[in-house]
Every structure is written in structure tokens, then in C-alpha cells.
FIKOLZA-1660 file (N, C-alpha, C; in steps of 0.1 Angstrom, whole numbers, plus 5000, padded with zeros to 4 digits):
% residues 136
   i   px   py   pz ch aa at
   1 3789 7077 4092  A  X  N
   1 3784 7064 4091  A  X CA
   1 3772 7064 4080  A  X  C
   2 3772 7049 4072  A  X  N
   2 3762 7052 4061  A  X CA
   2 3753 7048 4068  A  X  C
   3 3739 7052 4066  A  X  N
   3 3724 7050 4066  A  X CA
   3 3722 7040 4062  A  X  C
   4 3714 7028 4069  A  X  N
   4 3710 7011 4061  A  X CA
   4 3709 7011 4049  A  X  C
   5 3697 7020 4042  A  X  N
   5 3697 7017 4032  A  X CA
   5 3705 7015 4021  A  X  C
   6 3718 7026 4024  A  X  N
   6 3728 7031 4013  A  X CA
   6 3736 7017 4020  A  X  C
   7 3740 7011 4029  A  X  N
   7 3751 7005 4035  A  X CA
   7 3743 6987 4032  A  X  C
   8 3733 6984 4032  A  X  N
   8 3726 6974 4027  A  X CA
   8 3731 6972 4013  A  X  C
   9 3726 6987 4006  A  X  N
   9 3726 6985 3987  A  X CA
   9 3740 6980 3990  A  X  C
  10 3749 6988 3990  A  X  N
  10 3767 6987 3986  A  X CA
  10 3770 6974 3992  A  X  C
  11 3766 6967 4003  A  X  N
  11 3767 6950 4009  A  X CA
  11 3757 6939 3992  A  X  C
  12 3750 6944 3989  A  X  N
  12 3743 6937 3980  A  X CA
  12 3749 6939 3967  A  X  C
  13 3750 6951 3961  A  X  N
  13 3759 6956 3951  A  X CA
  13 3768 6947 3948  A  X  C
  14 3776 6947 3959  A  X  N
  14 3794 6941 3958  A  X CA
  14 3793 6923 3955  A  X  C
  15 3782 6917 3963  A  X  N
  15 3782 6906 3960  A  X CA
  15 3770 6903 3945  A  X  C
  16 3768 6911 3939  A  X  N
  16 3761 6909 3925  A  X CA
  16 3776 6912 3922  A  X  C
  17 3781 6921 3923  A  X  N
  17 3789 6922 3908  A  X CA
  17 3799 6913 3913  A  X  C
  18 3803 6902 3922  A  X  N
  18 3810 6894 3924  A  X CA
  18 3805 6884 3919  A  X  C
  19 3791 6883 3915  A  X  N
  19 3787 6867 3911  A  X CA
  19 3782 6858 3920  A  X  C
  20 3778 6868 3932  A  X  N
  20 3781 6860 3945  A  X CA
  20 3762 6862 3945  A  X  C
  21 3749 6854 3935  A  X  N
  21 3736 6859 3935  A  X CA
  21 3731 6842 3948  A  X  C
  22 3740 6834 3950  A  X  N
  22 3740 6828 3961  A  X CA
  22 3734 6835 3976  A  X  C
  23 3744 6839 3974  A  X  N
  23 3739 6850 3988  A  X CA
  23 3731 6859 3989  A  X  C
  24 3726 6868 3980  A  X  N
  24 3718 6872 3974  A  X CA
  24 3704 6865 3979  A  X  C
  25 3700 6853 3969  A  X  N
  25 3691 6845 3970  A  X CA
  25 3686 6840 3985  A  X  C
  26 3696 6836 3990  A  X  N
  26 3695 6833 4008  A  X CA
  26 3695 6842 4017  A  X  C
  27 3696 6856 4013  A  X  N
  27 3692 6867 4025  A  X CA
  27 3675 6864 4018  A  X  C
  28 3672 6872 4007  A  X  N
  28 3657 6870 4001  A  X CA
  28 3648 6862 4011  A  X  C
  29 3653 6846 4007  A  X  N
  29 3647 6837 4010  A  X CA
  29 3641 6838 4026  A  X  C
  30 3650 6843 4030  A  X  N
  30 3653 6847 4048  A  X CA
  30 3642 6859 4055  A  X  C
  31 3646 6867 4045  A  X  N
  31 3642 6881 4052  A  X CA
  31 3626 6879 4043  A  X  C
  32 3623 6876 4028  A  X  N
  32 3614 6880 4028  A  X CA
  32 3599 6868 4027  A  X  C
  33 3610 6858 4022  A  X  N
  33 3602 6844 4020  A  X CA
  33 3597 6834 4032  A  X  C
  34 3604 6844 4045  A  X  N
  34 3603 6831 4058  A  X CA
  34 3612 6822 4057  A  X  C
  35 3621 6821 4047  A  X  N
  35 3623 6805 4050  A  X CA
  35 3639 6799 4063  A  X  C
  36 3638 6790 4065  A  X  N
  36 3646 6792 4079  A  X CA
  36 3662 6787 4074  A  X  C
  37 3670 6796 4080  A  X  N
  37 3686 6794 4074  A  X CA
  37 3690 6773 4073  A  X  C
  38 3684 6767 4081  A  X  N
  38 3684 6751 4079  A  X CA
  38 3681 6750 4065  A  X  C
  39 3668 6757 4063  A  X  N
  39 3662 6750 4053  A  X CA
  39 3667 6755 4038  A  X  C
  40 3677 6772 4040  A  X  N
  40 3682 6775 4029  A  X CA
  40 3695 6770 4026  A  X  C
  41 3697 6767 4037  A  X  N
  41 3716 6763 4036  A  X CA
  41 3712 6747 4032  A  X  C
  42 3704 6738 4037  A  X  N
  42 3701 6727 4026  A  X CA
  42 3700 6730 4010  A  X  C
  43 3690 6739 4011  A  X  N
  43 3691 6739 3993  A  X CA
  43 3696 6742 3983  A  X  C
  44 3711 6751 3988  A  X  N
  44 3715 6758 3984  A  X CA
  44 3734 6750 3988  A  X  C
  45 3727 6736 3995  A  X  N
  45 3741 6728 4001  A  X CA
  45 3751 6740 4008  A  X  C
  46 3747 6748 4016  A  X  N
  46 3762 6756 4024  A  X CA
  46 3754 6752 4035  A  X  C
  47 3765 6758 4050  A  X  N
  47 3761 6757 4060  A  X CA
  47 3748 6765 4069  A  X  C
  48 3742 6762 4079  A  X  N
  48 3729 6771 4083  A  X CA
  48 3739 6783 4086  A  X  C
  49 3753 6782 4094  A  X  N
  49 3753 6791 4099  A  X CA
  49 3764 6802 4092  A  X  C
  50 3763 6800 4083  A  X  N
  50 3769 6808 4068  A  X CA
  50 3758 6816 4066  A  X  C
  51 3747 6810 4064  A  X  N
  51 3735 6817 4061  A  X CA
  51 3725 6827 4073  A  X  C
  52 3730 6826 4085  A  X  N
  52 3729 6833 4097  A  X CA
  52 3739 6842 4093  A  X  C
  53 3755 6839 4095  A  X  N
  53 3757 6851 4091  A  X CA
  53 3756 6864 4080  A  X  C
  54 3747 6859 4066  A  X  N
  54 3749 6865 4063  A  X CA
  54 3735 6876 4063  A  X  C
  55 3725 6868 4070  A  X  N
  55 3717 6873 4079  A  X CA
  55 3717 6886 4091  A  X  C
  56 3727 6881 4092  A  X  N
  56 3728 6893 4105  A  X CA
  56 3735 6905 4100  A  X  C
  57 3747 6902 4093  A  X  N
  57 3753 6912 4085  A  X CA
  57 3742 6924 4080  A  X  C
  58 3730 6919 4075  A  X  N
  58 3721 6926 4066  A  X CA
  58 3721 6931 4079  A  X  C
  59 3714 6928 4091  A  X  N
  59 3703 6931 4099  A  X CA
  59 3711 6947 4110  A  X  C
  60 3722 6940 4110  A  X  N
  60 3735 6949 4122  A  X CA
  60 3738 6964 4109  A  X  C
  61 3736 6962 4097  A  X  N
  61 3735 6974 4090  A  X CA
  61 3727 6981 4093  A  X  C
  62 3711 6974 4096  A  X  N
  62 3697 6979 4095  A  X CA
  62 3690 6984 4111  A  X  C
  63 3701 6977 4117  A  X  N
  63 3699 6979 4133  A  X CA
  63 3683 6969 4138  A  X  C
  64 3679 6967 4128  A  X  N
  64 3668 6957 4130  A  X CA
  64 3660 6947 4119  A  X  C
  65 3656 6938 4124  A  X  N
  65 3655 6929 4113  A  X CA
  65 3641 6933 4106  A  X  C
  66 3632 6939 4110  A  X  N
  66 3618 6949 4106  A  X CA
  66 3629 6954 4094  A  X  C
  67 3635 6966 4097  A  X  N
  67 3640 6976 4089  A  X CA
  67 3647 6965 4078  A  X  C
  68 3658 6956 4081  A  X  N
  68 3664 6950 4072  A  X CA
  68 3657 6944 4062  A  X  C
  69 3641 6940 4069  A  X  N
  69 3632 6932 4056  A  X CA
  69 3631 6943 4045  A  X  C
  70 3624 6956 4051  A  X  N
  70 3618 6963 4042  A  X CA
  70 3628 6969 4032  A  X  C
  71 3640 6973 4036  A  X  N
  71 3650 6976 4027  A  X CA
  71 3656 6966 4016  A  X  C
  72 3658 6954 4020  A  X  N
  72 3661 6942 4009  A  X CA
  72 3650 6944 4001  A  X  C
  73 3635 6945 4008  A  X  N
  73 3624 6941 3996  A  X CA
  73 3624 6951 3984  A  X  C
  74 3626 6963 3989  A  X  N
  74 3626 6977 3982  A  X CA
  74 3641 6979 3971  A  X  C
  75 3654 6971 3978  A  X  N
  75 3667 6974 3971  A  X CA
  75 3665 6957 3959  A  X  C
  76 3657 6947 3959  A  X  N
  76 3661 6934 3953  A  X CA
  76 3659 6935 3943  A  X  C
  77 3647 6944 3932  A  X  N
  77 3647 6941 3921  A  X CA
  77 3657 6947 3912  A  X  C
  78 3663 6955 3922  A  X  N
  78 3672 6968 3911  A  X CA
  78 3685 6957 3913  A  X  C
  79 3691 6953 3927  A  X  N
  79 3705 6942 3928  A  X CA
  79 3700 6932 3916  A  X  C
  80 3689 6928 3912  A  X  N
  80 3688 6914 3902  A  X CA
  80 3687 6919 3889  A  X  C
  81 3689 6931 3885  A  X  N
  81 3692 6938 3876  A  X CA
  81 3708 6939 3868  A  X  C
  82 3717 6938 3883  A  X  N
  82 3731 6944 3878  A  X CA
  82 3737 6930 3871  A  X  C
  83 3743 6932 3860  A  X  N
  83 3753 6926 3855  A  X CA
  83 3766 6923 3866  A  X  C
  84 3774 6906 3865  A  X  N
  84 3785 6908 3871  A  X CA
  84 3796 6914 3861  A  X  C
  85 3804 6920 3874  A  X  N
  85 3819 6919 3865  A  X CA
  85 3829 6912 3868  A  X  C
  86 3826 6896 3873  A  X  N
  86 3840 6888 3872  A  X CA
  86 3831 6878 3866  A  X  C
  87 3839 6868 3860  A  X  N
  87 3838 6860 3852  A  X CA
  87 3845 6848 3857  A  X  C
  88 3838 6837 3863  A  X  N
  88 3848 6827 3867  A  X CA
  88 3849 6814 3857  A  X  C
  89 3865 6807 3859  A  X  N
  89 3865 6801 3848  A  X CA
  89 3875 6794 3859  A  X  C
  90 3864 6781 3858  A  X  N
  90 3878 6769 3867  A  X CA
  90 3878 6776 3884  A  X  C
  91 3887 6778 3890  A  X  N
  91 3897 6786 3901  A  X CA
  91 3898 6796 3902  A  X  C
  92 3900 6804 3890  A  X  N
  92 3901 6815 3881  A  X CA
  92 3891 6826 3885  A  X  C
  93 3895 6839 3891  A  X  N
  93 3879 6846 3889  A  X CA
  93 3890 6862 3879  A  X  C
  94 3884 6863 3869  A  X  N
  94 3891 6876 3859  A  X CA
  94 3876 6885 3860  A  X  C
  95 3884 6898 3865  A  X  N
  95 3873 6910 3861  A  X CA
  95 3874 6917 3848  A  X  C
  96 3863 6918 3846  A  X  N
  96 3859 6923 3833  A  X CA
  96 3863 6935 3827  A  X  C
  97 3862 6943 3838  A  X  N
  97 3864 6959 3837  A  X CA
  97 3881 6959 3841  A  X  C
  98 3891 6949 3846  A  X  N
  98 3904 6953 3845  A  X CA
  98 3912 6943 3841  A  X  C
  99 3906 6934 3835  A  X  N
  99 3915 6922 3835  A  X CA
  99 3919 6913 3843  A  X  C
 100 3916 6916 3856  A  X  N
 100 3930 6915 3864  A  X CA
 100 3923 6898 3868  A  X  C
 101 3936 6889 3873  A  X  N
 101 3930 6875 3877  A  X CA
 101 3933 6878 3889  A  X  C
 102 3924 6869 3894  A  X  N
 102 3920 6867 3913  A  X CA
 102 3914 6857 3916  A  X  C
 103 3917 6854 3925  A  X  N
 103 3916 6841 3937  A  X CA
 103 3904 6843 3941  A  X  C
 104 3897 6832 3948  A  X  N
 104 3879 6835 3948  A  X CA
 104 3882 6842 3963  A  X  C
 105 3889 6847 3975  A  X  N
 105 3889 6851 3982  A  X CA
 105 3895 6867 3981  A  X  C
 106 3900 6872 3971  A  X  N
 106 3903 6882 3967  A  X CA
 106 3892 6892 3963  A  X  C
 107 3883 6885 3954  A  X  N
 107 3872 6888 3945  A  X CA
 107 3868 6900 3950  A  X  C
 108 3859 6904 3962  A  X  N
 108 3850 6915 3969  A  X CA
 108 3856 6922 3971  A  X  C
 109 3873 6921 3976  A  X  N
 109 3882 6930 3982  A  X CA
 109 3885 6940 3967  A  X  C
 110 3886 6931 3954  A  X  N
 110 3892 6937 3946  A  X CA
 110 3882 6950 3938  A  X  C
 111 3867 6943 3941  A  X  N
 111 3858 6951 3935  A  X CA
 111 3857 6967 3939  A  X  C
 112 3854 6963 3956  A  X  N
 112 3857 6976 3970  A  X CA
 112 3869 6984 3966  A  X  C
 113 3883 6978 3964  A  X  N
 113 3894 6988 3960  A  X CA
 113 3891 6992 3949  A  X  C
 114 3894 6985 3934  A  X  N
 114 3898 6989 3921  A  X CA
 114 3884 6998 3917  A  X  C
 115 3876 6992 3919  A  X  N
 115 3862 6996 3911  A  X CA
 115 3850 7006 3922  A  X  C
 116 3859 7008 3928  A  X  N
 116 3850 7021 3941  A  X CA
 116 3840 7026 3933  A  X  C
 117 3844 7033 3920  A  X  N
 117 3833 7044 3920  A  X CA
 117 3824 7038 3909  A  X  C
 118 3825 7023 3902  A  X  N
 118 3812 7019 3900  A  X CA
 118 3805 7015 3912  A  X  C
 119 3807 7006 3921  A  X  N
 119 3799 7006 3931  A  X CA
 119 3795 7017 3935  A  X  C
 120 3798 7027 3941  A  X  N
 120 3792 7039 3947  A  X CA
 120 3784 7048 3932  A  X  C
 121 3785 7044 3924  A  X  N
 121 3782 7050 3914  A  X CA
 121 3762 7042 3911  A  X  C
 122 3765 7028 3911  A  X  N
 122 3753 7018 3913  A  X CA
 122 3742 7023 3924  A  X  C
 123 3757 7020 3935  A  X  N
 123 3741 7026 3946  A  X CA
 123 3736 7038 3949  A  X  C
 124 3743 7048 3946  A  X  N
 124 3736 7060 3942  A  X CA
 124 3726 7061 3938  A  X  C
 125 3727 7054 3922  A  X  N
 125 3716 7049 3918  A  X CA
 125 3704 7042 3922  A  X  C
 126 3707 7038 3928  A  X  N
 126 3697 7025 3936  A  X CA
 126 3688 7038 3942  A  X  C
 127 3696 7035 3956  A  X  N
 127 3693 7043 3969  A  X CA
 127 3681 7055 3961  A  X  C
 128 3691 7063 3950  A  X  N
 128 3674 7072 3947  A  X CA
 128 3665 7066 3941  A  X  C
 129 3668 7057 3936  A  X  N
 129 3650 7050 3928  A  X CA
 129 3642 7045 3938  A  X  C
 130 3646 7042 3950  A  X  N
 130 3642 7034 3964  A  X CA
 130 3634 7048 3969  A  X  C
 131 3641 7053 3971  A  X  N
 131 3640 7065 3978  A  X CA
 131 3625 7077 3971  A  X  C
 132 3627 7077 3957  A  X  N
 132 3618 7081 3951  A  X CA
 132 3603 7073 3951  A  X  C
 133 3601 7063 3950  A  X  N
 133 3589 7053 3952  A  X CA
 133 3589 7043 3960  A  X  C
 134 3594 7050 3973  A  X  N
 134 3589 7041 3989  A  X CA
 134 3597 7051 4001  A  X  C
 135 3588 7041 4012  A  X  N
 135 3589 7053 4025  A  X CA
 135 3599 7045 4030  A  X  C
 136 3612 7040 4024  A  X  N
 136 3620 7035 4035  A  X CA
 136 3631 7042 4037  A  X  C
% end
């Protein structure tokens, strides 16, 4: 089983390089900004409880919502760093690195299969720059 931090980055990872910095923004806003899933799923027009889940997802990696803050805070500037690699156009989502076209429900699955070892390649990365300059 991975350790939060490594299993947080690769949850964060996958939805940067999906394009998906929505979600991204509303865990932040959540874990580090206070602000309450009503108030992000208003401004961000989704539902509160989209934004609950994807709240808890973070937290059920981290086994606690303490731990989950401190890991997002320490993993977010390196995720707002990564370039995506799908490109949507219309309905359309085309990855960069294979061509291949996909359905917006396809997208994360295709990243996790096709492109395994840049993701695990990212968070490796990650995980030691984290790990090097903080106690989490």
C-alpha cells in the first residue's frame, strides 16, 4: 500500500495532467483556504457534494484530514507546475504524448494505463523534493 504522500501526489498528478486544475483548486481551497465545499462548488458552479467528495478521497488516502492538509500544502506548488497532456477541443479530449482521442470520461483511465511511467516518474519526483525540505 502506498504511503499518503506518494498516493495523494499520483491522485493530484493524474488530474493536472488531465486538465482537471478544477479539482485541484477546490481541494486547496478546502484543505488549505478554509473555505466550505457550498461555498467552492458555488464558485466554481459544480455541486457541494462533488466537492466533498473529492475532499474525502484526499483525506481516506491521508487517513486524516490534519495529515491531508499538510501534504496538499507541501505537494501544491510542484502539481501547479506540471504541464497537461490532453488537450481538449469541443467533446474531444486528444493526448499529447499518444495521439490518441478520448471521451472526457476515458481521460484519467487513459493517463493511469498508457502513460504509467510518466506519472510515477512525476511523483517520484515530487514525493523527493517534499520529502527533502519538509517533515511530512
Amino acid at each position: 500500500m502506498e504511503d499518503a504522500v506518494t498516493a495523494i501526489t499520483k491522485y493530484l498528478v493524474i488530474k493536472k495532467l488531465a486538465g482537471d486544475t478544477l479539482t485541484i483548486l477546490a481541494i486547496k481551497e478546502y484543505l488549505i483556504d478554509g473555505l466550505s465545499p457550498s461555498t467552492i462548488g458555488y464558485k466554481y458552479k459544480i455541486s457541494k457534494f462533488r466537492v466533498r467528495g473529492y475532499i474525502q478521497r484526499i483525506i481516506d488516502k491521508a487517513r486524516s484530514h490534519a495529515a491531508a492538509t499538510a501534504v496538499v500544502k507541501a505537494v501544491l506548488p510542484y502539481i501547479l507546475g506540471i504541464d497537461p497532456i490532453i488537450l481538449r477541443i469541443g467533446n474531444t479530449y486528444i493526448c499529447l504524448l499518444c495521439d490518441a482521442h478520448l471521451k472526457s470520461e476515458n481521460v484519467e483511465h487513459h493517463i493511469r494505463r498508457r502513460h504509467r511511467d510518466v506519472v510515477n516518474s512525476i511523483v517520484e519526483q515530487i514525493v523527493l523534493k517534499v520529502r527533502r525540505h519538509s517533515q511530512v
